[in-house]
N, C-alpha and C positions, 0 to 999 in steps of 0.2 A: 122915620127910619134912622137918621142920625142920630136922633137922641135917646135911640134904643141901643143903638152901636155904642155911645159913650156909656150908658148905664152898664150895658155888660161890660166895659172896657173897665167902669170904675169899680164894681162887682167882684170882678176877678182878680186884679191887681190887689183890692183889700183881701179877700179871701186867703188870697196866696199868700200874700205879707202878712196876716196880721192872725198870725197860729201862736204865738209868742206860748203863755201863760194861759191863757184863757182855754175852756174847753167847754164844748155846745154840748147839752145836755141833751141825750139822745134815747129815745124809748124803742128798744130793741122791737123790731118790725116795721116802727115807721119810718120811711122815707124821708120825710121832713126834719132837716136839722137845724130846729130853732136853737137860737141860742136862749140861757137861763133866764136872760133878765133884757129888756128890751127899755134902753132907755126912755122911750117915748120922747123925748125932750132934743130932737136930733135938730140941724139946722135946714134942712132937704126932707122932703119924700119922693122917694124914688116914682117916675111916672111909668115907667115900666114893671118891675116887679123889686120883690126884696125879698122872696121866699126861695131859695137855692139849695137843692141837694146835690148830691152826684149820684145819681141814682140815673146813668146811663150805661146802654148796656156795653158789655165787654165785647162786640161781635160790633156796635157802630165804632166805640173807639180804635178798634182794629181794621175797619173800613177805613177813617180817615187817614191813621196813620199809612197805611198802605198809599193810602192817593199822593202822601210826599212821596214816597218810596220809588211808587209809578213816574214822578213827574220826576225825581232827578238819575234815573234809569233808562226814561226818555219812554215811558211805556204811557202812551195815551190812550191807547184801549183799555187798559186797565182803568186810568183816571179817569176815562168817561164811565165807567161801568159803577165808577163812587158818585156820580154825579145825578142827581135828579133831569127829567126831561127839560124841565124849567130850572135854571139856576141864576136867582141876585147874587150880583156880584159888588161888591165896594170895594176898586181899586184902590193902589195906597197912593193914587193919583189924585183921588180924592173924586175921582167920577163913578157913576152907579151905572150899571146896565143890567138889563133882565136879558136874558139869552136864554134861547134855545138848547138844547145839549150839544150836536153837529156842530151850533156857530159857535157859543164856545170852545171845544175843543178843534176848530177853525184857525179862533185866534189864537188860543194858547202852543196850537199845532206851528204857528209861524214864530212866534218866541223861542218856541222849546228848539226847531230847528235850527235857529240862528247859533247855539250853544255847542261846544264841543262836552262839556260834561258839566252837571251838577251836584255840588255835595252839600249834603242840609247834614247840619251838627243838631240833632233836636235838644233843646233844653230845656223844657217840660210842657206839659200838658195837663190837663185841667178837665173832667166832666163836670159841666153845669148843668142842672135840671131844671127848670123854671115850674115848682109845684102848685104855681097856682096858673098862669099859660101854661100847663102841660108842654112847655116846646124842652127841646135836649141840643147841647152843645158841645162841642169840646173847642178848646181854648189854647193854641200850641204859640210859643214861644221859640224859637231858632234863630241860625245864621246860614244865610244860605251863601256859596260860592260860585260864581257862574264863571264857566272860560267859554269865552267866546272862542268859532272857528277863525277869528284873525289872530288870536291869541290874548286878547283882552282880559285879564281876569278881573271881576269885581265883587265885593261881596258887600252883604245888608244883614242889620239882624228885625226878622220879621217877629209880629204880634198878630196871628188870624185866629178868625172867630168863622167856625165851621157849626153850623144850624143841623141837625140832619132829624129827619122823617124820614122812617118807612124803609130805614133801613140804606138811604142815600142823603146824599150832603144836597140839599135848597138854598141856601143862603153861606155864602161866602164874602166875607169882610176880610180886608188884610192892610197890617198899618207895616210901615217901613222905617229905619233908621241907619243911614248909611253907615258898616264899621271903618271908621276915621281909625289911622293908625295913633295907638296911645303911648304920648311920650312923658 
């Protein structure tokens, strides 16, 4: 599972950074955006996948975004309703848990409470389609701002990886980077 998290992690990051000049030759209909020329001569092969579209739909991207929306609105009904029965979780703690829907939104029900408000600045997002696993992801980038009810404020900027099937998010990964003030 980690080294599926890092393949999307290194996937997305080239994806997104590396549009410079170059453009993927695309045959109107298909899905599959290979690019022209595949060097063959790489130093890696990816153990998980290397075939990527965005070829996900407008109605899950709009599911997941809504589930930040829910979570710093303080709306967990809504969040549970983006949430598969079963949802993997990869804290940015670096622990994994399978949960139930209920116990997740359990825990995250006692997080979200401790908060007096949340504000996520989103800074882009990402559909990945995995065309050869058939799986679909979106890939959001933020900073999120938490004020605690003692008045604590703190904030991070997040990298999560939201899996979703059937129309609900199954797998959630999220990596963290505290924002340090920049002098």
């Amino acid at each position: 599972m980690k080294k599926i998290i890092c393949l999307i992690l290194v996937v997305s990051i080239f994806s997104s950074c590396n549009q410079g000049n170059q453009k993927a030759d695309v045959i109107p209909g298909n899905d599959t955006a290979a690019s022209a020329k595949d060097p063959g001569d790489l130093p890696f092969k990816p153990l998980y996948s290397s075939s990527w579209s965005d070829n996900v739909s407008d109605e899950d991207l709009k599911m997941v975004l809504m589930s930040y929306k829910d979570w710093s609105s303080g709306n967990m009904k809504g969040l549970s309703a983006a949430m598969g029965d079963t949802v993997e979780y990869d804290m940015n703690s670096g622990k994994y848990q399978k949960l139930s829907n209920p116990a997740l939104m359990k825990m995250w029900s006692t997080t979200r409470d401790s908060l007096s408000s949340v504000t996520i600045d989103m800074h882009a997002w990402r559909r990945m389609y995995s065309t050869d696993k058939k799986e679909g992801y979106i890939v959001t980038w933020y900073k999120e701002t938490d004020t605690y009810k003692d008045g604590k404020v703190d904030s991070a900027y997040y990298h999560d990886i939201n899996q979703v099937k059937d129309g609900k998010i199954v797998w959630y990964s999220q990596y963290k980077r505290p924002a340090l003030p920049r002098k």
